[in-house]
C-alpha positions as a Markdown table, in Angstrom:
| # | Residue | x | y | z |
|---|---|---|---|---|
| 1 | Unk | 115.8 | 127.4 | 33.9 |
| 2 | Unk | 114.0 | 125.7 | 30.9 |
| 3 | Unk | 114.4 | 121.8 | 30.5 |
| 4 | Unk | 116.6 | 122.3 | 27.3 |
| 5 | Unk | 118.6 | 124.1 | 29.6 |
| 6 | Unk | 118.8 | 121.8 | 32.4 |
| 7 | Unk | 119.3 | 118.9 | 30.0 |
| 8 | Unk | 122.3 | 120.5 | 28.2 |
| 9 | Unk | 123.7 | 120.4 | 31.7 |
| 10 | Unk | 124.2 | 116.9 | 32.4 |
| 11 | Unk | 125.9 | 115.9 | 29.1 |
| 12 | Unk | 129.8 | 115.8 | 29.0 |
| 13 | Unk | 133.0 | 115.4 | 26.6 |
| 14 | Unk | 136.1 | 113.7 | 27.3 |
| 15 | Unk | 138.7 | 114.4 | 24.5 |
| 16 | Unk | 140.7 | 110.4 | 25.4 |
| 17 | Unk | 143.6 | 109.0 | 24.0 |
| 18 | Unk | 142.0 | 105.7 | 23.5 |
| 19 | Unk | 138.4 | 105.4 | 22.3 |
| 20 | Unk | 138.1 | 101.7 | 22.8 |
| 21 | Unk | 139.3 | 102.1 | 26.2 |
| 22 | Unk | 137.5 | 104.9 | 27.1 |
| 23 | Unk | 134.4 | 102.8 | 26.2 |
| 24 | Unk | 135.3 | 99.8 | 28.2 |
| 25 | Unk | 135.8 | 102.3 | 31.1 |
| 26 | Unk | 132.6 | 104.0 | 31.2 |
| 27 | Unk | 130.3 | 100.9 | 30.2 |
| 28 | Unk | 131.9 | 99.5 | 33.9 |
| 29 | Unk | 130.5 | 102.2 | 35.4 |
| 30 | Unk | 127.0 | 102.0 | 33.9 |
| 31 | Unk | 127.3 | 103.6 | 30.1 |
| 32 | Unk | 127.1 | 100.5 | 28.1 |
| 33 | Unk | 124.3 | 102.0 | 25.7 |
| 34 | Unk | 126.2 | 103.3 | 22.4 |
| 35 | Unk | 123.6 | 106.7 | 21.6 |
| 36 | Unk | 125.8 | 107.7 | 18.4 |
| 37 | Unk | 129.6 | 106.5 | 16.9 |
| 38 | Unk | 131.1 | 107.6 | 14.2 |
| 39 | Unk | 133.4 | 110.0 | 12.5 |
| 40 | Unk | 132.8 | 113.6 | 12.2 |
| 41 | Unk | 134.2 | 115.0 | 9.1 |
| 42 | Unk | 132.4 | 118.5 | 8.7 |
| 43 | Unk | 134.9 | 121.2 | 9.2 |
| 44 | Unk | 133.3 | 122.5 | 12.1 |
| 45 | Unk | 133.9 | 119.5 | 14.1 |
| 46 | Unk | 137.7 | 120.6 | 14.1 |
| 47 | Unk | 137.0 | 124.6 | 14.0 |
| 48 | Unk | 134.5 | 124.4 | 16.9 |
| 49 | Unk | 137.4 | 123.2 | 18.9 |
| 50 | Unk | 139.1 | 126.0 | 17.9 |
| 51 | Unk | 141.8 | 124.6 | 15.4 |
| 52 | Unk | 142.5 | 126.4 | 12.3 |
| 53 | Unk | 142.9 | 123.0 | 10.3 |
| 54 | Unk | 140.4 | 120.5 | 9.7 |
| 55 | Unk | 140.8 | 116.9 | 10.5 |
| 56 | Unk | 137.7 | 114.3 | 11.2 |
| 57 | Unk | 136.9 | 113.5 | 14.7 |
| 58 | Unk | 136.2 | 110.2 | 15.8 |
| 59 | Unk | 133.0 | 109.8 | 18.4 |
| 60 | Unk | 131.2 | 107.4 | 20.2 |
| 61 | Unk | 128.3 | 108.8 | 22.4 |
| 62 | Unk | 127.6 | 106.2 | 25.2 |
| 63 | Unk | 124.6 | 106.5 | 27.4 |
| 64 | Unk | 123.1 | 104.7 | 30.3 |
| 65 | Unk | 119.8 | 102.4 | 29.4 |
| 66 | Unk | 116.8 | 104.4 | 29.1 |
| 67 | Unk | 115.8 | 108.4 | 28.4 |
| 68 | Unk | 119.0 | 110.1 | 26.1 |
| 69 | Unk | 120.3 | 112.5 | 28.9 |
| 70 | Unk | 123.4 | 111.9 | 30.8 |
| 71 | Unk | 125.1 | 110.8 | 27.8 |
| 72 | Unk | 128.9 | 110.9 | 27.5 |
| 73 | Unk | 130.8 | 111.9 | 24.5 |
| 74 | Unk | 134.3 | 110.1 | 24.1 |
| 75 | Unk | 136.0 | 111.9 | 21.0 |
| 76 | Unk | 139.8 | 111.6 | 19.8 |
| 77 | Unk | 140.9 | 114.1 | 18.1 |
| 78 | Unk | 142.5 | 113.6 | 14.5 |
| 79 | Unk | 146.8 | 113.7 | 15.3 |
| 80 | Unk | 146.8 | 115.6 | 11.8 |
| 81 | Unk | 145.5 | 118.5 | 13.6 |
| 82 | Unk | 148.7 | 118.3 | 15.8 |
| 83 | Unk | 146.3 | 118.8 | 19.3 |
| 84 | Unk | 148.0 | 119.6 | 22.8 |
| 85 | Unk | 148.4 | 116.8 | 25.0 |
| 86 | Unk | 147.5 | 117.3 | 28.5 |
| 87 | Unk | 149.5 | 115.0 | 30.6 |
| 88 | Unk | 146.9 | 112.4 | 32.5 |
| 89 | Unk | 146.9 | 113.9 | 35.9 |
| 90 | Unk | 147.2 | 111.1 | 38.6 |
| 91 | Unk | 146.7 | 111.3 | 42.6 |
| 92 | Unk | 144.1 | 113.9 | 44.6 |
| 93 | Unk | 142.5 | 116.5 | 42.9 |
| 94 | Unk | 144.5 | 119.7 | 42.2 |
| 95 | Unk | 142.8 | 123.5 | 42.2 |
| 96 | Unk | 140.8 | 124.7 | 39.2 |
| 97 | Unk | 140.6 | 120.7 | 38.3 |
| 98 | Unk | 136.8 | 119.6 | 37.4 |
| 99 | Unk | 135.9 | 116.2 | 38.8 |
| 100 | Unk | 132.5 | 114.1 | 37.3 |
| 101 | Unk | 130.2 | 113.1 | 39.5 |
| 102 | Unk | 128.4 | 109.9 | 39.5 |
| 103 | Unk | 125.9 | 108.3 | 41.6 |
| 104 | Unk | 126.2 | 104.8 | 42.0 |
| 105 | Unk | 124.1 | 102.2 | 43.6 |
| 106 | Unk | 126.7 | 99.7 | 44.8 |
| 107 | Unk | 130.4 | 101.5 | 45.4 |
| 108 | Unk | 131.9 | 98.2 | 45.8 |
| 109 | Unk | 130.8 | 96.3 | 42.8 |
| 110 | Unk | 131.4 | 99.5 | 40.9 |
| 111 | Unk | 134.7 | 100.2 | 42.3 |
| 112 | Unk | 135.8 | 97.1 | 41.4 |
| 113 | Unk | 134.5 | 97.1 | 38.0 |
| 114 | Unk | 136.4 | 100.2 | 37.1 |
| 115 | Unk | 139.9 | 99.2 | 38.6 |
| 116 | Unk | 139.4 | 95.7 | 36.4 |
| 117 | Unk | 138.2 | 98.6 | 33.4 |
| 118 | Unk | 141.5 | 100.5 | 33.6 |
| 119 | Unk | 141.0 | 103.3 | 36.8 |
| 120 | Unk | 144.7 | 105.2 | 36.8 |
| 121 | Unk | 144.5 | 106.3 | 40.8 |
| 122 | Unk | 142.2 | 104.5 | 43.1 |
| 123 | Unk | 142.2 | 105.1 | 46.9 |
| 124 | Unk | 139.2 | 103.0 | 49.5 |
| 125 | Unk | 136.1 | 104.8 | 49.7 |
| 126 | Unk | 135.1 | 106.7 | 52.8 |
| 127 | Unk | 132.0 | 107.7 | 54.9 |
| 128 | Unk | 131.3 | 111.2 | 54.0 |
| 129 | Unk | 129.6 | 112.8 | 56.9 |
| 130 | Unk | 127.8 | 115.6 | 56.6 |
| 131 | Unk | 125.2 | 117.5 | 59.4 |
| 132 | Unk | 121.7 | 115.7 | 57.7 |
| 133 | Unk | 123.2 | 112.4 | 56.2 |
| 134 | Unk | 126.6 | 110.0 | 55.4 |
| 135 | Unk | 127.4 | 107.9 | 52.7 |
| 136 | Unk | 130.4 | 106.3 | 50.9 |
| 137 | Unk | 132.0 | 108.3 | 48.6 |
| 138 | Unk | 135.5 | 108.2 | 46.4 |
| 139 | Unk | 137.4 | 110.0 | 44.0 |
| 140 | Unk | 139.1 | 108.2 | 40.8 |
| 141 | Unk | 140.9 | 109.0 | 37.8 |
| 142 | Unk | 140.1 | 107.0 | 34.3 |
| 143 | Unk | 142.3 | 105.9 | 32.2 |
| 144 | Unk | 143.0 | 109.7 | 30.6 |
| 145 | Unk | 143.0 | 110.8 | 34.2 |
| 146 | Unk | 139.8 | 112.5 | 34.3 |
| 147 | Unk | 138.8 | 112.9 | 38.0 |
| 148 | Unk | 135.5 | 111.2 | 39.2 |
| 149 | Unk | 133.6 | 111.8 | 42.0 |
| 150 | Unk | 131.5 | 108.6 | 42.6 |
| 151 | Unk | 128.7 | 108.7 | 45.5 |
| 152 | Unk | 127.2 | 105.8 | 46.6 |
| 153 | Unk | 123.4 | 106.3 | 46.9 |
| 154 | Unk | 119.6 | 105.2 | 46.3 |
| 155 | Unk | 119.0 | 105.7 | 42.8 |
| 156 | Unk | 115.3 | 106.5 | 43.9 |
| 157 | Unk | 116.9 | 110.1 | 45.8 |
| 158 | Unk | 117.7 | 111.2 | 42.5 |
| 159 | Unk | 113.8 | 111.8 | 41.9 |
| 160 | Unk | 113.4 | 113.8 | 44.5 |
| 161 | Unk | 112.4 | 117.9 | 44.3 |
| 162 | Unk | 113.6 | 120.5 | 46.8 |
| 163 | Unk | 116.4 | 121.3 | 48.8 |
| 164 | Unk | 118.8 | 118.7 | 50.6 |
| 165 | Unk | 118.9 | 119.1 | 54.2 |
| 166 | Unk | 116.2 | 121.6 | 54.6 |
């Protein structure tokens, strides 16, 4: 796998209800960084989404300090274009349901800065045990009811080559 391709891969969209919530959300759990905002009013903003109307999207790219990759785009969809609305899920995760994951380096701090920041459904953290290691883990919904993973762990793992466990 090239780096262009590996890079593409830890980038995501949320389509949210509320872009200056959405914000607020993710800068508590470590996207403060604004990458790119603004509003997107080429046509194939709307038709690359697959609607058959044009209407400008609204962005704002937020990132983490540092290199530009695990950057998050927030968008809200024009209402013009008359988009679907998926209820916000709330509770455990339901099959064929996609949850973010995010390593963080202090669960409680973060955990409590993301129920202050608007966090719909948000159980205790448990020990996750696994044959070669533990650590505290949680699942949470944002305020759209996205599902996130969040895994509390030394940032300085995340550098590390090979297989886990082997």
């Amino acid at each position: 796998m090239t780096d262009r391709a590996v890079s593409a891969l830890i980038r995501g969209t949320i389509f949210v209800r509320d872009l200056d919530q959405a914000s607020a959300f993710y800068a508590a759990l470590g996207f403060p960084d604004i990458y790119y905002e603004g509003v997107l009013t080429a046509p194939s903003a709307s038709t690359i989404l697959g609607f058959a109307d044009h209407g400008p999207l609204s962005v704002r790219i937020v990132k983490s300090g540092g290199p530009n990759y695990g950057m998050i785009g927030l968008f809200l969809i024009d209402p013009a274009l008359h988009p679907d609305v998926v209820a916000p899920a709330t509770g455990p995760a339901r099959i064929g349901e996609v949850a973010l994951v995010f390593y963080v380096r202090s669960m409680a701090a973060t955990l409590a800065a993301l129920r202050a920041a608007g966090a719909t459904w948000s159980p205790e953290p448990e020990l996750f045990v696994m044959p070669h290691r533990a650590q505290q883990e949680v699942c949470l919904r944002d305020p759209d009811g996205i599902l996130l993973n969040l895994v509390e762990t030394d940032p300085a793992e995340q550098e590390m080559t090979g297989r886990e466990g082997a």
